[in-house]
Structure formats: C-alpha cells, structure tokens
N, C-alpha and C positions, 0 to 999 in steps of 0.2 A: 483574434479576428477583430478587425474595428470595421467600422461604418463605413457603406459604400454609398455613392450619389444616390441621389431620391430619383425614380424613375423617368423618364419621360411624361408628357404633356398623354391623357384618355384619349385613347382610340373610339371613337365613334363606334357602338358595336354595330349600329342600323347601316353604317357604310360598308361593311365587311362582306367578304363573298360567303361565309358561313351564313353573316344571319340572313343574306337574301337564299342561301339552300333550305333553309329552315323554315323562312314562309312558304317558299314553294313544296317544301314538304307537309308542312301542317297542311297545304291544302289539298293535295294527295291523298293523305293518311287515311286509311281506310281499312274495317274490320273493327272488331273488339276485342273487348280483355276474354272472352268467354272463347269468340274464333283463337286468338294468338295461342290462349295455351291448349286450347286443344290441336291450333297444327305444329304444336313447340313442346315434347315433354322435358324439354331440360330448361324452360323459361327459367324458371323458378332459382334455377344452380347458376344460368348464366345471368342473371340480372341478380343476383346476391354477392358479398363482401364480407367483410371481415376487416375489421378494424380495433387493436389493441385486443379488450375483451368481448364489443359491441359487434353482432351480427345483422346487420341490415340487409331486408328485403325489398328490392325495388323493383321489383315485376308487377307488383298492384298499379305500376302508374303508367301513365297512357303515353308511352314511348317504344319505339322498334328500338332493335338494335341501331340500325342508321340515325337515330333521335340521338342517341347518343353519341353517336361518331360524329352526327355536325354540330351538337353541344360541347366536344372537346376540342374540337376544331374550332368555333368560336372562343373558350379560353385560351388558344394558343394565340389566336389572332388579336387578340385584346391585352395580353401579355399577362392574363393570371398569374401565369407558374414566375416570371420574373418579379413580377411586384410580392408577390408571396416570399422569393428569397431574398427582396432587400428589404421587405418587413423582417422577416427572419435574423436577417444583418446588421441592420439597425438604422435604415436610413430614413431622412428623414419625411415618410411616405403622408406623415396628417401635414397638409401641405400650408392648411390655414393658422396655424399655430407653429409651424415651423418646427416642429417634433420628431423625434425616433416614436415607434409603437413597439412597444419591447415587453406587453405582458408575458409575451412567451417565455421570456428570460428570467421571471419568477420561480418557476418552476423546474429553471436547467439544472443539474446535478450538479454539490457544490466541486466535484471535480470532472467536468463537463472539459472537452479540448476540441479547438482551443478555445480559449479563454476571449470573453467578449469585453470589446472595448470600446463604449463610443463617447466620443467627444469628451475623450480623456479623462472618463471615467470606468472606474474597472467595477464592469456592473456585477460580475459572477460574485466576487470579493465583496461589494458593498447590501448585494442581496443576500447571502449567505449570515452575514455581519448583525443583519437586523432581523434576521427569520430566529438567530438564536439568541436575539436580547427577549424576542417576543416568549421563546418558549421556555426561555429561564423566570422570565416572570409568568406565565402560566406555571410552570412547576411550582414556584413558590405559592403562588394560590392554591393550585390544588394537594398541596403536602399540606396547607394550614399555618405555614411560614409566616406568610402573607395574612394580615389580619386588618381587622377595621379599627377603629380609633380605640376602643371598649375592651381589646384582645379577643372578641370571637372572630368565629373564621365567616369566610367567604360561603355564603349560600343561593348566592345569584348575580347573575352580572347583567346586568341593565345597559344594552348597548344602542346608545344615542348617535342616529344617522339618520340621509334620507336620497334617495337615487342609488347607486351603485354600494352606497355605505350600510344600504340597512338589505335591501333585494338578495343581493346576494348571502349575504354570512344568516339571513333568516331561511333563505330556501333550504342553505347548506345542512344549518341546527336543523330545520325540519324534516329533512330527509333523514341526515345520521344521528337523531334524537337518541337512538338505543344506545349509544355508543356514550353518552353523558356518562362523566362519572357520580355516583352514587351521591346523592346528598348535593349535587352542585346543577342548578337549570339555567338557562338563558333570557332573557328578555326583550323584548327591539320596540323602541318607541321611534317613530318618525315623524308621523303626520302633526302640524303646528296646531290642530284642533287641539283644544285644551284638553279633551276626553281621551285623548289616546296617552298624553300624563299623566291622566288622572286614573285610569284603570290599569297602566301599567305599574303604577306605584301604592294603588290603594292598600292595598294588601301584603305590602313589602316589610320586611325588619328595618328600617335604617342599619341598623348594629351591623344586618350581615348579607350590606349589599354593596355592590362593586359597580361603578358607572365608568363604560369605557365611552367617551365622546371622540365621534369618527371625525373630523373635518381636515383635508388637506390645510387648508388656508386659515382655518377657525376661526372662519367669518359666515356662512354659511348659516341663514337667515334661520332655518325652521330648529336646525340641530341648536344653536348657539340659546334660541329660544328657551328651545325644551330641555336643555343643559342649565340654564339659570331656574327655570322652574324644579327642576328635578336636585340643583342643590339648596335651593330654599326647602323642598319637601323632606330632605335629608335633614338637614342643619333642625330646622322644626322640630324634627321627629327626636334627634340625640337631644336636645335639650329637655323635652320632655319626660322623654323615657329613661334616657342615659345622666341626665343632668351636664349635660355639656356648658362650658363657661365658655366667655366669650374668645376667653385666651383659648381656649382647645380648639377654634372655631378651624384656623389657616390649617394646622394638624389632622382634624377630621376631612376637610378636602384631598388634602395631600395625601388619606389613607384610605380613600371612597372612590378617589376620581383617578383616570389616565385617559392617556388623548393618543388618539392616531391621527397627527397632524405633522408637518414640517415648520409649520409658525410658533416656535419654543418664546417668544416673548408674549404670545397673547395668550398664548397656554400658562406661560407662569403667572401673567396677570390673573386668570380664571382661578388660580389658584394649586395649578398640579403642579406639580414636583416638573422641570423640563427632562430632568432625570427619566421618567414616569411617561414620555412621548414616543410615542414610535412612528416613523418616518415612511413616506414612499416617494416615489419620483414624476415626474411630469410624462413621463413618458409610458407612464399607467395611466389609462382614463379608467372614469369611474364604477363605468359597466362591465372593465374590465381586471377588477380591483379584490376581486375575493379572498384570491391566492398571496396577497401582498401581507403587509400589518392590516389592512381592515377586514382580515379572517381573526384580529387577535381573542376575539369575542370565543371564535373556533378551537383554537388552539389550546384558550382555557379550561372550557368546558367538558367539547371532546376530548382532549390530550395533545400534546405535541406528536406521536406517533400515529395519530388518527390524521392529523393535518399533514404528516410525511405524505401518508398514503395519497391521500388526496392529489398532494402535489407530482407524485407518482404517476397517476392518471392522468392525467393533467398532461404532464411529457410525454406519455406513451400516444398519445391521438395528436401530439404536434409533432412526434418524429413521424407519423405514418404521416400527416399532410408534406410534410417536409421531401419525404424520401418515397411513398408509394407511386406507383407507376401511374398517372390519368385514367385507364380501362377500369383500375382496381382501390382509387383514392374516396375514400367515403366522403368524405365535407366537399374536396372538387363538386362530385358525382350528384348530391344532395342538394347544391348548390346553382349546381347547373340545372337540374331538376327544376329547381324554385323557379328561376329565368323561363324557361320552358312556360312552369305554369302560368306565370304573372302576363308573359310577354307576348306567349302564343296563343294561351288556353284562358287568356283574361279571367283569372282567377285576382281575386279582392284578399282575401284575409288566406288564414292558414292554421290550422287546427293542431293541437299540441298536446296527445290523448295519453298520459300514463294511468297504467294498471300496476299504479303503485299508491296509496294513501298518502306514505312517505315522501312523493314527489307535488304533492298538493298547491306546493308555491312554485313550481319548477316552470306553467306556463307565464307567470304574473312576471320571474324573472326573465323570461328570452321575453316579454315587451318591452322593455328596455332595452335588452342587448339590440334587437334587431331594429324596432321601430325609431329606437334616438339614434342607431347607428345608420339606416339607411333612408329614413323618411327624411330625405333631402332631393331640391328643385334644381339642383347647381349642380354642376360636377369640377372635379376637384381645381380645374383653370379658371371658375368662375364662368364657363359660359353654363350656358341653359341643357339638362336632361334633354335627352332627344325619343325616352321610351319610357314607359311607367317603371315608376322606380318603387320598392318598399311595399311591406303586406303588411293587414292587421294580423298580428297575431294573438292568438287566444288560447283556451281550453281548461278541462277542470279533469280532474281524474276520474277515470272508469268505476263504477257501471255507472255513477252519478249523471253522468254526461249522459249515457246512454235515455234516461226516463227523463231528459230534458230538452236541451238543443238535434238531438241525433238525427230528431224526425228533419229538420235541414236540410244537412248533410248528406240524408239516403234518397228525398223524393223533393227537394227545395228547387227555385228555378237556376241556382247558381253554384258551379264548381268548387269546392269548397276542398283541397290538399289537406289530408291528414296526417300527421305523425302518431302511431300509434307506439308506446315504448311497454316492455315486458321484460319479466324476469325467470328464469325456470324457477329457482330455488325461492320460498318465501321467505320473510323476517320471522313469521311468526305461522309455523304451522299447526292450524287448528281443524278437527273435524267437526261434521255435523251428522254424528250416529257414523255411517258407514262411507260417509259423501265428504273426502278431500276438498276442504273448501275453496283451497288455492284451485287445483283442479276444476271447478265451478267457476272462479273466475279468470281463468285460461280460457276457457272454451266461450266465456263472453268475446275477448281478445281476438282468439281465433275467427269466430264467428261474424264479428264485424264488418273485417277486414274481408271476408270472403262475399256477406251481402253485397257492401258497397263496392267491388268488382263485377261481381256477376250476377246482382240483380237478381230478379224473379218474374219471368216473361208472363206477358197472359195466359198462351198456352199452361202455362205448371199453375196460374192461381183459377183456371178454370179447374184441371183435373183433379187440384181439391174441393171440388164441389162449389165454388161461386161463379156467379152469375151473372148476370144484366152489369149496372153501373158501376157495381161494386169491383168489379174487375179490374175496371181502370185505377180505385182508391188504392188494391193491394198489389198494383203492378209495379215493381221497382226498373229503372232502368238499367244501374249498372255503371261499370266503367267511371266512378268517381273514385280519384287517384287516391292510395295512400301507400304511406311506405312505415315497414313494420322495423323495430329498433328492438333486437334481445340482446340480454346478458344476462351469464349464470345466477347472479347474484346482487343486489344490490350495494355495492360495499362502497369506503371512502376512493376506491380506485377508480372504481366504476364511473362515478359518480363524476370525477373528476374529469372520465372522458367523454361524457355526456356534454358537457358546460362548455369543453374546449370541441369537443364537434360542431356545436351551434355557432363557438364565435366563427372558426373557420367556413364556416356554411355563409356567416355572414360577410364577410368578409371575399370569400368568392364573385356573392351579389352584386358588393361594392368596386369591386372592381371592375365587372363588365358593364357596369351601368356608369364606371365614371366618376365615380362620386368619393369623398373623401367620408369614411366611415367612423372615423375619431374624432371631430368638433362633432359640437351640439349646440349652434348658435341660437337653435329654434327653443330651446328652455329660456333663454335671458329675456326676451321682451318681457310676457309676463313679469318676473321678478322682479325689473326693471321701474313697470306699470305701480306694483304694485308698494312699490319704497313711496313712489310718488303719492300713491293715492289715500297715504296714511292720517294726511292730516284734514282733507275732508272726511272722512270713515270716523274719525275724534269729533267731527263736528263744525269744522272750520267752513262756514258760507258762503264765504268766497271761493273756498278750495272745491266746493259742493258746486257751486254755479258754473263754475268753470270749464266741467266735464259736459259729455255728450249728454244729451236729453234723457238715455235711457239711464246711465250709471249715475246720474244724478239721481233721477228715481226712484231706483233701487237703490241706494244710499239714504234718502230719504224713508224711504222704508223702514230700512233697518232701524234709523235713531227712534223713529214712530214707535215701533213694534219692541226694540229692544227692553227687559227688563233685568232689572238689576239685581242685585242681591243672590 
C-alpha cells in the first residue's frame, strides 16, 4: 500500500445542509433524559456500542436518535470517513508541515498486508526494526546483562522528556505500575524548575540508575537542560561514592545514558554510545508518540510483552475506526458527540472522570492530545474557523472528583460533558469486613452518572421532607450529558484502546472543524520569547529596558528579590 494524495481543501461544516438541520433541530428538541427513557425502554441498548474490549454508553447524552443521524450526516458531508482513510494510507493530511500522520502504523502487526509504503519508505519493515532493537536492550536491562559503569544492575530508569515525551510513557507507567518488574521502577523528570531534578534524583543510587533522554532533534530546551544537570548529578555522585576517574568519566555516560532521538551526532556529542539511540519518524507527532521508541522507558520497565500488548490495543480501536460501520463506530460517534456539544450545546471544557486510581495521569495526558491538537484559529488552508473550535479538557479520578469540583457539574450554570471511565474486574480486590470495596465504588460510578441525567425534581426533595428555600438548594436539574466508558479489566490492552479512542475522537473533531490537528505552532512563540529574553533574566539593562513596561518589572523583581546561595 503506498500513499495516496492528501485530501482536498475543508469543507465548511456551517455551509452544509446537515449542520443547517441540526440548528434547526437543536431548536426543536424537546423533552428530557428522564421523558426519553421513560418513553424508550431500549434507549440504553440502542445508544450503546462496543468497541475492541471498551463498552460505551451514550444514552446519558442529550441527543435523539435523529441527533445522531444528522451528526453522521455531517461527517459524510465534511468528508470524515475519506480523510480518516488517507490518514490511514499515509497521505500527507498535516498540511502545514507537509507530513504523512502514520502513528497508526506503530502499532500494525509486523505481518500486517499489505505492506505500507510511503514516500519510499517501507514503514512496516523500519517500525518493526526499531520496536526490536528497543526490546533487545530492555531485555538486556532487565536480565542484568545491562549494567552501570560499577557492574551493578539497573534499578531505575530516569526518563528525561517533556510534552508528548514524558505525558504519555508517565500516564502509561502509572496505569500499568503492577506490571513493573520486581526490583526495577520508573522515573520522569520534565519541568526545567530545578526542583523537579532535584527531587527526582535526590534519593537515587548513581551505581544503579539508567537515564533514557527522549528528544527527537536533541535540542529541546527543558529536556537537554535537565539531561546536563541529571549527568553532572550522576558523574558527582560515581566519583564520590564509586571513586570514578576522570578517564572512566566517557564510559560511565555511555553505561548511564540512551537517547530516543534521530540526531546521532548530538547524541554522541552528549556522550551516548549512537549505538544506544533509538529513532522515530516525522510523521509521529509528539502527542502521538507513546507507542514509538519514546515507550522505551515502557518496554524496560514493564517488559517487552507488556508493551506487545499495549500495541495490541492500540490496533484493535484503529481497525474498529477503520472498518466499523458510522451507526456503531465509537471515536466517529464520540466525536461527533463532542461537535454537538461544543457547537450546539455551547459547552466550554469536558470532563474526563476514571474510577481507576491507576488512571490518575490519564486526564493531564488527553490535554495535550486534544487541546495542542485542536486548540487551533485556522483551518488547515489557512483561512479563518468559521465555528468554536477545541475544549478544555480536565478531570481527576473518582470519588476524589466527586468531594471537589462535582458540585459544578450537578447544579453549576454551565453544561459541563462527562466521560465517566470504569472497570468491572479490580486491580486489587480488598474488602471492608463484609462490604466489597470495588462494589462501593461502582455504585459511586453508577450513581453519578444517573444524578447527573435525572436530577432530582422539587416534587421528590419536598417528599423527603424539606421545605421553603431549601427546596430550590437540593433541587438538581438533570439532563447534564455524560457518557459512561467500561471494560472488564484494566489491562496493557485495554489500556491501549482507551489512548487510541481519544486520539480518533480527536481527530474526528479536527476534521469537521477544518483544522489541521498535527502542527502545534501555538507552543513556539513562548520558547521563541523566551531564548530571547535570557539575557535580560542574567541582568543585562539594556536587554531589561527594552521589554514591555510590565516584563521589565517583573524582571526587575526577580534580580531584587532573588537570593543566592
């Protein structure tokens, strides 16, 4: 299979006969979540799915059947399902950089047919290539092959990233923690505050630690940073503890460090072995980079058969977008959804609720995936959006959520889309005397999701006995969307098809609003601002006078206030 043309020029969705049936239905629409399934008992079986392992319910959200039939009807007319298959194909769809978007091909089976080819490169063959250089050197750390400069083994890997290089492979560790093997943990240092160095290495062995530095380009301002700080704190530590000479110095890098970059001469400059590099392509973006070499963190930790599975999951939620039918395609569906909400139902952010502990980093990584991939003013010809484009996304795991922001969400003045995610089977099943704990926080899960549909009229909070003003305090409205997200299990599969649901979710978005979902021009200014503004920040008067009245100020500040030592 090789690459076919990049699509045509965005369709306008505001011109389309679908989205003028859909304002005129949004103003229609009438009834509730509480009427619909009471005059509907199979709501619940006809607005649910199944996807891979993942059971999604979409009856919680404030759409008819017909909502749905002129939101698939808008992806046809906007050409979803084609831009989906020459993403799929490999064309080159990130229009601003000139790019194939081919994470999906990460993940294809190394005997997948046919065999994908773009721009004469044989991607199946070259991804395949690098997934087992990666898990040959993970075996070799986790056998103990693999040692530090001293001959102890590997007792942590310290992996140095930041965007797509650290979000992801940290969400990933934190979900399938259990799954570490014995005696060997992970690390992620990202942020360039000196504190996030400095606590991630306080307490470290130098002897028996392993730094993987993530950088495509390995120039990458925060990582390169905290990569030099992190091999001074190493080199410090062997000389003192280990008695390292200056001769053993090039030796202890080349036995401490490996890089997931393609820039093999700034990497040997750094001092790693280029041997010791592992490579991705351009046609991975960062947010979409988990499953590549910047899982290698993954691969070590967890095992090379933990990270199979993963990539397993992974495929099985891109063959169902690939091949399911629009009525029964979850990311379409989900997606279409989102549009709905943002476009019709002027909804602002989007809530991202697991009743998993293990999924703790899961909403911090889809703000990246979705808000750098669709918080864009342009669409992909460069002319101007024509409709709100992009949501805040957020959320924190259950019940936590629930004794914080929830009171929002149930009685706030603004529409606020949930994703509620659950599991039947727990990690870790513990009782409490005779009270299944999991069980206790299912029925938070269940419970929500039922509030935040059908409310609680005056009528039912007078018959429990209140009264006067208070009525109105415990009156819930109701009919705030969400949509509920099960699977058996938590597992590396799972898990897999969870991260590749949301990219396709976004990805949907992106295409009916136009917009080119792979740049991210809007991170460079800052960076940009701030190479510049280094040499006033050092003190320079001139460089200080120069700026705007406020950043001179505050600069000023700073040298005022700064103390040393």
């Amino acid at each position: 299979m090789t690459a076919s043309n990049s699509p045509s020029a965005p369709i306008d969705p505001t011109t389309t006969d679908a989205w003028a049936s859909l304002e005129a239905h949004n103003l229609e629409l009438s009834g509730s979540l509480r009427e619909w399934f009471d005059a509907d008992p199979e709501r619940a079986q006809r607005f649910s799915a199944d996807a891979a392992d993942l059971h999604v319910d979409l009856s919680k959200n404030l759409v008819t059947a017909e909502t749905l039939e002129l939101l698939q009807q808008l992806a046809r007319e906007v050409g979803v399902e084609a831009h989906r298959d020459a993403m799929f194909a490999g064309a080159h769809i990130n229009t601003t950089e000139d790019r194939a978007v081919l994470h999906t091909a990460l993940r294809r089976p190394a005997e997948a047919s046919p065999a994908l080819e773009i721009d004469g490169q044989q991607i199946d063959e070259d991804v395949h290539e690098t997934l087992q250089r990666v898990y040959d050197f993970a075996d070799s750390v986790r056998s103990g092959e693999w040692t530090g400069v001293t001959g102890k083994r590997i007792e942590t890997v310290v992996n140095i990233g930041i965007g797509g290089s650290d979000l992801g492979p940290v969400m990933v560790y934190e979900a399938l923690k259990p799954l570490a093997q014995d005696g060997l943990t992970a690390r992620f240092l990202s942020n360039i505050d000196p504190t996030d160095a400095y606590e991630t290495t306080r307490d470290l062995d130098p002897e028996t630690t392993l730094v993987i530095v993530a950088s495509k380009t390995f120039t990458t301002q925060e990582t390169l940073t905290n990569a030099r700080l992190v091999r001074e704190w190493l080199l410090r530590g062997l000389r003192e503890n280990a008695g390292l000479t200056a001769e053993q110095e090039k030796e202890a890098i080349a036995k401490h460090f490996v890089a997931v970059s393609t820039a093999l001469d700034k990497v040997e400059a750094f001092g790693i072995d280029p041997k010791n590099a592992f490579g991705f392509w351009d046609w991975v973006g960062g947010r979409y980079s988990v499953d590549s070499a910047i899982g290698t963190v993954l691969a070590t930790v967890l095992g090379p058969d933990t990270f199979e599975e993963l990539l397993a999951g992974f495929h099985a939620m891109d063959e169902h977008f690939a091949t399911a039918p629009a009525e029964k395609n979850v990311p379409l569906l989900m997606g279409l959804l989102n549009i709905w909400n943002v476009n019709f139902l002027e909804a602002e952010t989007h809530a991202v609720l697991p009743y998993s502990q293990y999924l703790h980093r899961f909403p911090a990584y889809l703000q990246q995936l979705t808000m750098e991939s669709n918080g864009k003013a342009t669409r992909r010809d460069g002319s101007l959006v024509t409709t709100e484009t992009g949501e805040v996304f957020w959320g924190e795991p259950g019940t936590n959520g629930q004794h914080a922001f929830y009171q929002l969400i149930h009685q706030g003045t603004r529409i606020i889309p949930a994703d509620f995610i659950a599991f039947a089977t727990p990690n870790h099943a513990l009782a409490d005397g005779e009270q299944d704990v999991h069980e206790l926080f299912l029925a938070n899960f269940f419970a929500q999701t039922k509030a935040l549909a059908f409310g609680k009229t005056a009528e039912e909070v007078r018959a429990e006995g209140t009264e006067g003003a208070l009525v109105a305090a415990r009156e819930f409205s109701g009919d705030r969307p969400t949509t509920s997200i099960m699977a058996p299990k938590l597992t590396p599969s799972v898990l897999g098809q969870l991260i590749a649901l949301y990219e396709h979710i976004t990805f949907v978005q992106g295409v009916v609003w136009g917009i080119n979902s792979f740049d991210q021009w809007g991170v460079e200014l800052g960076k940009q601002l701030a190479k510049g503004l280094a040499p006033a920040v050092a003190g320079d008067e001139e460089a200080i006078s120069s700026e705007d009245s406020s950043t001179s100020a505050l600069i000023r500040y700073y040298r005022e206030h700064r103390q040393q030592g």
